[in-house]
C-alpha positions in Angstrom: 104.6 87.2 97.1 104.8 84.9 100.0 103.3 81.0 99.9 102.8 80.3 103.2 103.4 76.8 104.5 100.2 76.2 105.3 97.1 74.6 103.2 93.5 75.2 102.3 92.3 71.7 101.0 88.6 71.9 101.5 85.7 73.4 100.1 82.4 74.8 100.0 81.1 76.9 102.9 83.9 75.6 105.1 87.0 76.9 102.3 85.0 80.2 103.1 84.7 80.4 106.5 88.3 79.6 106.6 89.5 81.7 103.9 88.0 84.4 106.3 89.7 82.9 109.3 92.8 83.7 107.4 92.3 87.1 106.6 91.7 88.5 110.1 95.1 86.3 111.1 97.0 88.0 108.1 95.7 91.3 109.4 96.6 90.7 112.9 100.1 89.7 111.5 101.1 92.5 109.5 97.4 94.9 109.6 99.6 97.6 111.7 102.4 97.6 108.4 102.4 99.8 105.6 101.0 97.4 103.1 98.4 96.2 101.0 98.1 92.3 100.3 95.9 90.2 98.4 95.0 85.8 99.3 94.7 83.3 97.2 95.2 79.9 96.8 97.0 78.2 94.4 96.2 74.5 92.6 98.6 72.6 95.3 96.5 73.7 98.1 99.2 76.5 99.7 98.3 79.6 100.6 99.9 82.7 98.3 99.8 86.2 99.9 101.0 89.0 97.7 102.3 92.2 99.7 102.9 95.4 98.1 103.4 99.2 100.2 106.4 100.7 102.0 106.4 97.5 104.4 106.4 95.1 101.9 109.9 93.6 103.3 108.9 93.8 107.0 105.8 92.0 105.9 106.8 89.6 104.1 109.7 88.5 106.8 106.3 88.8 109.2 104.5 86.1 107.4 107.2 83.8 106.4 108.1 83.7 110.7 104.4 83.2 111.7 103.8 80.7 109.2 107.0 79.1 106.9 107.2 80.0 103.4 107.3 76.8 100.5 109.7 78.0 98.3 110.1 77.1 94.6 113.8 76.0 95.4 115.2 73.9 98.1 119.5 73.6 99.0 120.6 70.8 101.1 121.5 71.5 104.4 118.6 74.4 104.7 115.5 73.7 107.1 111.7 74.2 105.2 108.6 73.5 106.5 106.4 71.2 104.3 102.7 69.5 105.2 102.7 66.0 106.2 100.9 64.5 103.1 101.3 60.8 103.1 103.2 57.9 105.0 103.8 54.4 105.3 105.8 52.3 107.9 109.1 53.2 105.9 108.6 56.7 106.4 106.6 60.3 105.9 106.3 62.3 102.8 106.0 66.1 103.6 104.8 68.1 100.4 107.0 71.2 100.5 106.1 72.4 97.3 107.9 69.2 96.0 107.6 66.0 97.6 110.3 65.0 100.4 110.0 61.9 101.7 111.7 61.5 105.4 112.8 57.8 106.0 111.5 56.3 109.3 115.3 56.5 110.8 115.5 60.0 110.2 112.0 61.0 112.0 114.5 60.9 115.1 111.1 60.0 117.5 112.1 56.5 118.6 111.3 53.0 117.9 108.8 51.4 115.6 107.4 51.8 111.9 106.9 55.5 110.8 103.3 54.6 110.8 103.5 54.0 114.8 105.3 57.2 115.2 102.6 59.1 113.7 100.2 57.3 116.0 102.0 57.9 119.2 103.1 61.8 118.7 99.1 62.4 117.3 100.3 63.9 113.9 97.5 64.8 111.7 97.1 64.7 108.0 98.3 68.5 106.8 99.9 69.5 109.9 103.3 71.4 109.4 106.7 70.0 109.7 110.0 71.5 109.6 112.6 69.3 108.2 115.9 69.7 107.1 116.4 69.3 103.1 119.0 66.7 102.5 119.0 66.9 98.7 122.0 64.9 96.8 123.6 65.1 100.3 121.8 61.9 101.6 118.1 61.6 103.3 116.3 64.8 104.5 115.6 64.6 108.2 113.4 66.0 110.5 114.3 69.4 112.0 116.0 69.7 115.9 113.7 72.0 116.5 110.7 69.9 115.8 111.5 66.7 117.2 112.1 68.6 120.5 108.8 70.3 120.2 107.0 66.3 119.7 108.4 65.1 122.5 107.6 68.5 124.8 103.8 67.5 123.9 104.5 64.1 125.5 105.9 65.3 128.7 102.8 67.8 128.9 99.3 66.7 129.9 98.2 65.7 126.3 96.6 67.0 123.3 94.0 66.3 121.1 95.2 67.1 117.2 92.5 68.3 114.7 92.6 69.1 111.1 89.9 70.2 108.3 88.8 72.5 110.6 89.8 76.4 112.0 90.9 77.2 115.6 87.6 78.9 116.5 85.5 76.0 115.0 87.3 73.5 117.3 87.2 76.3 119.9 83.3 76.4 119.4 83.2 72.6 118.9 85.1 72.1 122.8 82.5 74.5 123.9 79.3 73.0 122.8 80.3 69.7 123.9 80.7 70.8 127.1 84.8 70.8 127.5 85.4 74.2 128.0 87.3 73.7 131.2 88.4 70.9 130.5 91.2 72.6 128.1 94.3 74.9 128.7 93.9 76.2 124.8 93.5 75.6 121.6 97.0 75.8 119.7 97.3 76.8 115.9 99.5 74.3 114.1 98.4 75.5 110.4 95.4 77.0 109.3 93.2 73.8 109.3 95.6 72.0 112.0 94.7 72.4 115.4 96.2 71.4 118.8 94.0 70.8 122.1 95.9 71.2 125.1 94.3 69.0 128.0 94.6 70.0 131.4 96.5 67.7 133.6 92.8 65.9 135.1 91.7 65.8 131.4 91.8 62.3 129.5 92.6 63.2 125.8 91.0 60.0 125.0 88.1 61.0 126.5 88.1 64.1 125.2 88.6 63.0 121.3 85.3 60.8 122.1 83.6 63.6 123.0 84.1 65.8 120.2 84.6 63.4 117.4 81.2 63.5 116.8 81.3 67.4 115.9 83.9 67.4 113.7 84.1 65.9 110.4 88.0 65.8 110.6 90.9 63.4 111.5 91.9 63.4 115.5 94.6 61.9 117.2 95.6 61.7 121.0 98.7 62.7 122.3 98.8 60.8 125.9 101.1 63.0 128.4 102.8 62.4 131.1 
């Protein structure tokens, strides 16, 4: 079994439609493998896929590239990915199957509170972080490989950030409010955390205004260069 980083935390219709969403991205992930697997969700929220066949190894290794894997154990020293869960201005508590809380001086994404750094790098409830595990070895950190990825956003053209909602619904939701080309694409951060990529004449503020009325989730700008 594989727990994918990556949460389902609504419900109703839209846990549905997005449980759905899933499965055609599990099958376009390892669909071609020898392999049967079988989604659920567990009582946290994270997303458990068990894989069984003659590609059960291949699949497995598939799923836990595409998407992280929360593990029941964590080393220091060893990057994870864990879900950004709660935060104040000392700092960000990712839920990586325990809680790791990431002091403000280790986010590595400038000056001010880490409340202000969530702000200016539009990070959304849920989204996915990778950090590195610092365990009895001193404060966890975030990962190289994300902080470069934050500050790529800011030299771009800006973003709008979406969560509590699936990449085709914000796809749809761009659509019907008229914004079609107004958008490069819509990235997949997790399953329910979505990142709108502006075109260079596009004004993410703008853009959030827009939509914001469509979507019942939480939206932040990213303002580019």
């Amino acid at each position: 079994m594989v727990v994918l980083a990556t949460k389902c935390y609504i419900d109703g219709d839209a846990r549905e439609r997005a449980l759905d969403s899933l499965t055609s991205l599990v099958a376009n992930d390892i669909g071609d493998l020898d392999v049967e697997y079988d989604i659920g969700v567990r009582d946290d929220g994270f997303i458990s896929v068990t894989v069984s066949g003659d590609d059960e190894t291949v699949a497995r290794n598939v799923l836990r590239e595409e998407w992280g894997e929360v593990t029941p154990h964590l080393s220091a020293g060893e990057t994870y990915v864990g879900t950004l869960e709660h935060w104040d201005d000392d700092g960000f508590v990712l839920d990586a199957g325990i809680e790791v809380r990431i002091p403000t001086e280790e986010l590595g994404l400038g000056r001010g509170s880490a409340t202000q750094v969530r702000d200016r790098f539009g990070l959304v409830q849920h989204m996915p972080l990778t950090f590195v595990y610092g365990g009895d070895e001193g404060p966890s950190r975030l990962a190289d490989e994300q902080i470069d990825r934050l500050y790529d956003w800011t030299r771009g053209s800006g973003r709008v950030n979406v969560n509590s909602a699936t990449r085709g619904e914000v796809r749809a939701t761009v659509n019907r409010a008229g914004h079609a080309k107004d958008i490069v694409t819509v990235e997949r951060l997790g399953l329910l955390e979505q990142s709108i990529v502006c075109r260079d004449e596009t004004d993410p503020p703008g853009l959030l205004a827009s939509i914001g009325s469509y979507l019942p989730s939480e939206l932040k700008c990213v303002i580019g260069q």
